[in-house]
C-alpha positions in Angstrom: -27.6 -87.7 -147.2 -29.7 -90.6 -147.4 -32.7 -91.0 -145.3 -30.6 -93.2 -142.3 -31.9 -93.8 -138.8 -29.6 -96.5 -138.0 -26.1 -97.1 -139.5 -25.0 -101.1 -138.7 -21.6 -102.5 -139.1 -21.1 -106.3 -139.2 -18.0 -108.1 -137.7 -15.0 -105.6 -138.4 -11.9 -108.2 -137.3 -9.8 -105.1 -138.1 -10.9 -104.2 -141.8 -11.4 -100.5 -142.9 -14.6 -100.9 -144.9 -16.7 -99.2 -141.6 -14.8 -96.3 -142.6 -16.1 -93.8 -145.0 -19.8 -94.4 -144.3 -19.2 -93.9 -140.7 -17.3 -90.5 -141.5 -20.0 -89.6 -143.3 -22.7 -90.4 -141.3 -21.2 -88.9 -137.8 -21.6 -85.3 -139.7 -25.6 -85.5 -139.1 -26.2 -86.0 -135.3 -29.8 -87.6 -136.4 -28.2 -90.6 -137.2 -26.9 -93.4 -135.2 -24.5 -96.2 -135.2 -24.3 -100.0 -134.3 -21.2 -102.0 -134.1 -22.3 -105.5 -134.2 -19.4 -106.8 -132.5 -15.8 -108.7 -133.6 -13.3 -106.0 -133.4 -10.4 -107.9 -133.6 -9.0 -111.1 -134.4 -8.3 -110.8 -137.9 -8.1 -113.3 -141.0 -4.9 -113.7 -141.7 -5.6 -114.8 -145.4 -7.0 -111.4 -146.3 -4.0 -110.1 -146.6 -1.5 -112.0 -148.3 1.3 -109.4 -148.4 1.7 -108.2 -144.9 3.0 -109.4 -141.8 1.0 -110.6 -139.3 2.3 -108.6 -136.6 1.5 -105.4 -139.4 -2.4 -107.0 -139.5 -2.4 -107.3 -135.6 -1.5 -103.6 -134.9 -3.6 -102.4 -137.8 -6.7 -104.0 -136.4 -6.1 -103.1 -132.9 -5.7 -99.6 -133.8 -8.9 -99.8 -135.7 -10.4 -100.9 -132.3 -9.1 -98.2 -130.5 -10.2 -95.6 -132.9 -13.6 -97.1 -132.7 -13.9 -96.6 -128.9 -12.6 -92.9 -129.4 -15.5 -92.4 -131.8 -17.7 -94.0 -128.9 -16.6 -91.9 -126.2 -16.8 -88.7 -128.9 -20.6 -89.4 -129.5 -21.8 -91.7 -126.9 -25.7 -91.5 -127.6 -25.0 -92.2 -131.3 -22.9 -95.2 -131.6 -23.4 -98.4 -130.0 -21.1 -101.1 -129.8 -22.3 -104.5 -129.0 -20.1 -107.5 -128.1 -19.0 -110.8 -131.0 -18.1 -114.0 -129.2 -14.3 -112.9 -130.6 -15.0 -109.4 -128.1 -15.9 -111.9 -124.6 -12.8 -113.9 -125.6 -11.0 -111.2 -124.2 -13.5 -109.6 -122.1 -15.0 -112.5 -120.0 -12.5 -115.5 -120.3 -10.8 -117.7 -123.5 -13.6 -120.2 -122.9 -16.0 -118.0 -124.5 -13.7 -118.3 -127.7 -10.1 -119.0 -128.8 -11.2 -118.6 -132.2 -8.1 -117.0 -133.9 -6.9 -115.8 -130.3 -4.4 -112.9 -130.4 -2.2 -114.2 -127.5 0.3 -111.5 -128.5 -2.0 -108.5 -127.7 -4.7 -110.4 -125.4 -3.4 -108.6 -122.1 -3.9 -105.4 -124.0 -7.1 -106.4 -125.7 -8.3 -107.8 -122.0 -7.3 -104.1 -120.5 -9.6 -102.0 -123.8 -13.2 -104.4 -122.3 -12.2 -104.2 -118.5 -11.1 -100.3 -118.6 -14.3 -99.6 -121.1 -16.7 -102.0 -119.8 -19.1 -99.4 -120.2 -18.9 -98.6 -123.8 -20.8 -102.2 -124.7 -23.4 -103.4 -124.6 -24.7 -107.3 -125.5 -28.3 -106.2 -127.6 -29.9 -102.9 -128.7 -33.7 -102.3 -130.2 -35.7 -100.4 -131.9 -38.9 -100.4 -133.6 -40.0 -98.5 -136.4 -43.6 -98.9 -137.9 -45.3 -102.2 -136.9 -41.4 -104.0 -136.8 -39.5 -104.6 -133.6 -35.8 -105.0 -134.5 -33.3 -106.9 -132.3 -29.6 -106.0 -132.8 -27.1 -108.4 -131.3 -23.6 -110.2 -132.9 -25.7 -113.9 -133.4 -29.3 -113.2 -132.9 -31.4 -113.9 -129.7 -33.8 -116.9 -129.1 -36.1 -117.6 -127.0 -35.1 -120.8 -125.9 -31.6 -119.3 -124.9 -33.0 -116.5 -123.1 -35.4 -119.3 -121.2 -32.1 -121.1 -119.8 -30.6 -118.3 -118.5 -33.4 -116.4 -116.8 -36.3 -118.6 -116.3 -39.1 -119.3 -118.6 -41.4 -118.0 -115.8 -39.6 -114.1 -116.1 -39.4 -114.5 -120.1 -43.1 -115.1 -120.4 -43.2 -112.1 -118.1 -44.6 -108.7 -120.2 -42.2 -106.6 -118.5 -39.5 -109.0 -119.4 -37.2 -107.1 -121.8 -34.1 -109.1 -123.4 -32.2 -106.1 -124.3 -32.2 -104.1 -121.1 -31.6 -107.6 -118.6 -28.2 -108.8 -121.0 -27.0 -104.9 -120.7 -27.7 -104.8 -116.9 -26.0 -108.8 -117.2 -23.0 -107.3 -118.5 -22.4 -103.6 -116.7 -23.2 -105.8 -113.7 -21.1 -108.9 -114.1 -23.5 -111.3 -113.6 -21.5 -114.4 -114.3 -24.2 -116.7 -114.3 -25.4 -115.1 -117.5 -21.8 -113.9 -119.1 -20.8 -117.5 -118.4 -24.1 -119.1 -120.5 -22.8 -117.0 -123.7 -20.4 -120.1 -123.9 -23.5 -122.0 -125.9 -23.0 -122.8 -129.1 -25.2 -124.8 -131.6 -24.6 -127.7 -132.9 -23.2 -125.8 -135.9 -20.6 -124.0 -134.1 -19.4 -127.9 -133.1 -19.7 -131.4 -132.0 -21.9 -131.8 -129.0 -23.6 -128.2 -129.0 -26.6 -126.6 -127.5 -29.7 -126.6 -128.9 -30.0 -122.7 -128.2 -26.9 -120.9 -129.2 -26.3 -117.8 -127.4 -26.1 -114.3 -128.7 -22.8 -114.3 -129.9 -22.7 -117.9 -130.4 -26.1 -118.7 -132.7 -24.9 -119.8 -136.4 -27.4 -118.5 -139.1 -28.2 -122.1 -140.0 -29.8 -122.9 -136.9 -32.5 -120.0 -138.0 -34.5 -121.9 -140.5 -37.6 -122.8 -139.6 -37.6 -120.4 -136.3 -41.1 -118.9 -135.6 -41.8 -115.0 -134.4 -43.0 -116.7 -131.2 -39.4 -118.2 -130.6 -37.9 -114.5 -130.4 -38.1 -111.1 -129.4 -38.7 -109.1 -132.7 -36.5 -109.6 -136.3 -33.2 -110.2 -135.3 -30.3 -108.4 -137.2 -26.9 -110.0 -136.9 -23.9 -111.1 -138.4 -21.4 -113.8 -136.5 -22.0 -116.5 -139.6 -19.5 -114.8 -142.6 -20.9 -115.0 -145.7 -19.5 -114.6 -149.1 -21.3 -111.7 -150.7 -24.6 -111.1 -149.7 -26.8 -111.1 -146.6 -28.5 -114.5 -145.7 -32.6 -113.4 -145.0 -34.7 -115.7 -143.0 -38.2 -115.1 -141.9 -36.9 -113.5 -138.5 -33.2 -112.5 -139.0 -30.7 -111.5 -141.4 -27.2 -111.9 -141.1 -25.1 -109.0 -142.7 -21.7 -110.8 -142.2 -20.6 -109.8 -145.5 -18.0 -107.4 -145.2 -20.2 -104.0 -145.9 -22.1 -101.5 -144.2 -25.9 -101.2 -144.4 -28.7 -98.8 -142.8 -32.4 -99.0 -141.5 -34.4 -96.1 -143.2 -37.2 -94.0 -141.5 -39.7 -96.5 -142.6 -37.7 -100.0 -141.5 -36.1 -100.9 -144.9 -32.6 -102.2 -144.4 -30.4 -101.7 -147.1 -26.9 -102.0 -148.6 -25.4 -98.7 -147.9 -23.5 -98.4 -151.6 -26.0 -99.5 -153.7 -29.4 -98.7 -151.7 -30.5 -102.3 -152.8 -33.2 -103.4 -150.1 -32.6 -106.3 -148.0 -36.1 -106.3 -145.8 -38.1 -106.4 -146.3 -38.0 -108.1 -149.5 -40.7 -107.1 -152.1 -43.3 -109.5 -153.8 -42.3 -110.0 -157.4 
């Protein structure tokens, strides 16, 4: 087994490439596992030969083994929540992106009966680097319109433990401010996209000061490979990849390291 900490699995929308390295990696109990969100919702084009009811069921069953795998190892797996996930779980005006309206009374019953198997951010640090995980990456900025500057610039304030307690606690002043999307994500939009909401283009040029720690994401699909910015990476790329014991994230089939990158 490879020297894993942290297994991380971008936006699923119902494929099976999560698969095998999660089997694998749920036979060592030392390592653990984060969903970064998008469950469902599928791209139709993906699979030109099959029906889309056939794609529907297949993702949602996908979903519902991934929950059985959370309630089987709770302290191992975490699954954080995509803009596609609070479609269903807080209202369509967080996104009607691609909305199953077939399945979205079932889909809305998995988040409200579950509630407690997400969570909106998780971190860790190993070495000297903090890492954020959450679906679009976490600013400052965002985090500053929700809560207050004055309880950001706080040092007790911690991102990651007030969006869980937001979320198990329905605080609908926050839920209700993931509906901020950059001006990316569409005409007329925010100048801080949310969590699930940030596109990976509005990242260029952040600063370490305008965030929490290096955020790892997905969200913003990209063809082949991860997009690396000075503070986040977006692994939207349809494959798994792992933090090591000494904070190198890498591919999971090829071990190729992502960050940090190496001077040439």
């Amino acid at each position: 087994m490879k020297d894993i900490k942290y297994l991380i699995i971008p936006d699923v929308h119902g494929r099976d490439f999560w698969k095998n390295p999660v089997d694998e990696c749920l036979k060592d109990e030392n390592i653990k596992i984060i969903f970064e969100g998008d469950y469902h919702d599928p791209y139709f084009f993906e699979y030109p030969e099959k029906y889309e009811e056939e794609i529907l069921q297949h993702s949602i069953d996908n979903f519902k083994k991934i929950l059985d795998f959370k309630k089987t190892s709770p302290d191992r797996i975490t699954l954080l929540l995509g803009n596609h996930d609070c479609g269903y779980a807080i209202g369509s005006f967080i996104c009607s992106s691609r909305r199953d309206t077939r399945h979205a009374q079932e889909l809305e019953n998995l988040f409200k009966e579950n509630r407690e198997c997400f969570q909106l951010a998780e971190e860790c640090t190993i070495g000297d680097t903090h890492f954020i995980f959450s679906h679009a990456g976490i600013l400052k900025g965002w985090a500053e319109s929700c809560f207050g500057q004055d309880m950001v610039s706080r040092k007790s304030f911690n991102i990651v433990d007030n969006l869980n307690n937001a979320w198990l606690m329905k605080d609908e002043h926050i839920l209700f401010s993931l509906d901020a999307y950059d001006s990316y994500r569409g005409f007329g939009g925010y100048k801080y996209g949310s969590p699930i909401w940030s596109d990976i283009r509005s990242w260029a040029g952040i600063s370490p000061d305008e965030t929490f720690g290096f955020n790892i994401v997905g969200h913003t699909q990209t063809e082949e490979h991860p997009i690396l910015l000075d503070t986040i990476v977006d692994l939207d790329c349809r494959k798994v990849f792992y933090l090591d014991g000494e904070g190198n994230l890498k591919e999971f089939d090829s071990g190729e390291t992502i960050f940090p990158q190496k001077m040439r």
